[in-house]
C-alpha angles and dihedrals in degrees: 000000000000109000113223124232130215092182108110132222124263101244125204090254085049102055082046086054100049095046090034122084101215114200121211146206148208113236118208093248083050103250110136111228139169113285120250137211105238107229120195113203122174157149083090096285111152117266106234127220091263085064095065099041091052094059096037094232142065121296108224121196112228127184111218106206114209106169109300095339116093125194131197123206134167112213135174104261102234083066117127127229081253085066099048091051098054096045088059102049103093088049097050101027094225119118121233095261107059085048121107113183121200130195119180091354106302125089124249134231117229093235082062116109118210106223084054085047092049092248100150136162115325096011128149132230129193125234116201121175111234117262080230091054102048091046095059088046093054092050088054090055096044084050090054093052098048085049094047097047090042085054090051091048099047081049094058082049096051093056095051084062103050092060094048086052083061089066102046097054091051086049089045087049090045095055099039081048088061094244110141105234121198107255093231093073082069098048095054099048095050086055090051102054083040081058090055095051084059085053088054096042092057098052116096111209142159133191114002101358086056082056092048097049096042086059092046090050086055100038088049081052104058092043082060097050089051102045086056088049089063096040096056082048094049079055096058114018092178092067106105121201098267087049098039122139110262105237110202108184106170115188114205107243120236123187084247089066100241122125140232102300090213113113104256122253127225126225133203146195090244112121110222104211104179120115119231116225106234121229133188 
């Protein structure tokens, strides 16, 4: 008599099964599956049969329209609208956050997978840049163009200057060669370089041009300062350095970096000793 035996056999999956740690995952509908390993795979190249197997689904190609731009990608088709867009920022330039991606008219979450929202084989999704996003770009570019005009302006400026230091070094030359010079060439040209710092006053700038104007206010300045400093010795050639008269321009300071636009005074050692009648 053959006894009959209920024990089963190890199989080969079995044996897998009892040396192998499986994860697993929730699925939104609440069936627990094996967990997969999420595979990207774009520019339109074909997803080979590997792919598939990896993720333990079915791999889907989607085109991802983004104005006249459109992207292919084949992803696995439990991905989620957070995993499209980052597989499309580097295309796009746009970081996940200031993405909105629409299917069938309304916009997705990123938590949203595409297989629960219909998306299938060969469907399309919708890539729109965020309002937020396109305003701060549009103010960067706004920011750009002031500087950039400020820079040019400060440059024109710049240029004016450069022409009016040529004068007073000829008139500098001319003095500390003894030659008498009328006093009106310095006057003149003092009100010419004051005429330049209102130029730079009324230029609004940020960033680098702020830098730019703040140097040429200075740099007017000191051609100023010195031009007083020769024509105080065109006034009096027998004054020697140590004895020189002390020149003490001093220029009010603003938060835009541009002086007093007086013309400056000049002050000596000299004592006054008259007395001023005094009257009501």
């Amino acid at each position: 008599m053959r006894k009959s035996s209920n024990q089963k056999q190890p199989t080969a999956s079995s044996h897998v099964e009892e040396n192998e740690e499986i994860e697993w995952e929730m699925r939104p509908g609440g069936m627990l599956v094996q967990k997969r390993d999420d595979v990207v795979v774009d520019d339109g190249a074909s997803a080979p049969a590997a792919v598939a197997e990896s993720t333990g689904g079915p791999t889907i190609k989607v085109t991802v329209c983004h104005g006249p731009a459109h992207h292919v990608l084949h992803v696995p088709a439990h991905s989620t609208f957070g995993d499209i867009k980052n597989a499309v920022v580097q295309k796009t330039g746009l970081e996940s956050k200031d993405q909105r991606l629409l299917f069938r008219g309304k916009e997705k979450e990123d938590e949203e997978h595409l297989h629960i929202a219909g998306v299938k084989d060969r469907s399309k999704i919708l890539l729109l840049e965020n309002p937020a996003s396109k305003e701060r770009k549009l103010e960067e570019i706004r920011k750009n163009n002031e500087i950039s005009k400020a820079c040019e302006a400060v440059a024109g400026v710049r240029a004016e200057v450069d022409k009016l230091s040529e004068r007073v070094a000829v008139l500098e030359g001319a003095v500390n060669g003894g030659t008498k010079v009328e006093e009106k060439e310095f006057v003149v040209l003092t009100e010419l370089l004051m005429r330049q710092l209102l130029k730079l006053d009324g230029i609004e700038a940020e960033g680098e041009a702020k830098m730019q104007r703040k140097a040429e206010v200075r740099r007017v300045q000191n051609f100023v300062e010195k031009l007083d400093s020769v024509k105080a010795r065109n006034s009096n050639p027998n004054i020697n350095n140590s004895n020189a008269v002390s020149v003490t321009t001093k220029w009010e300071t603003f938060d835009s970096g541009v002086g007093s636009l007086n013309a400056p005074t000049s002050s000596s050692s000299a004592k006054v000793t008259e007395d001023w009648e005094k009257f009501d």
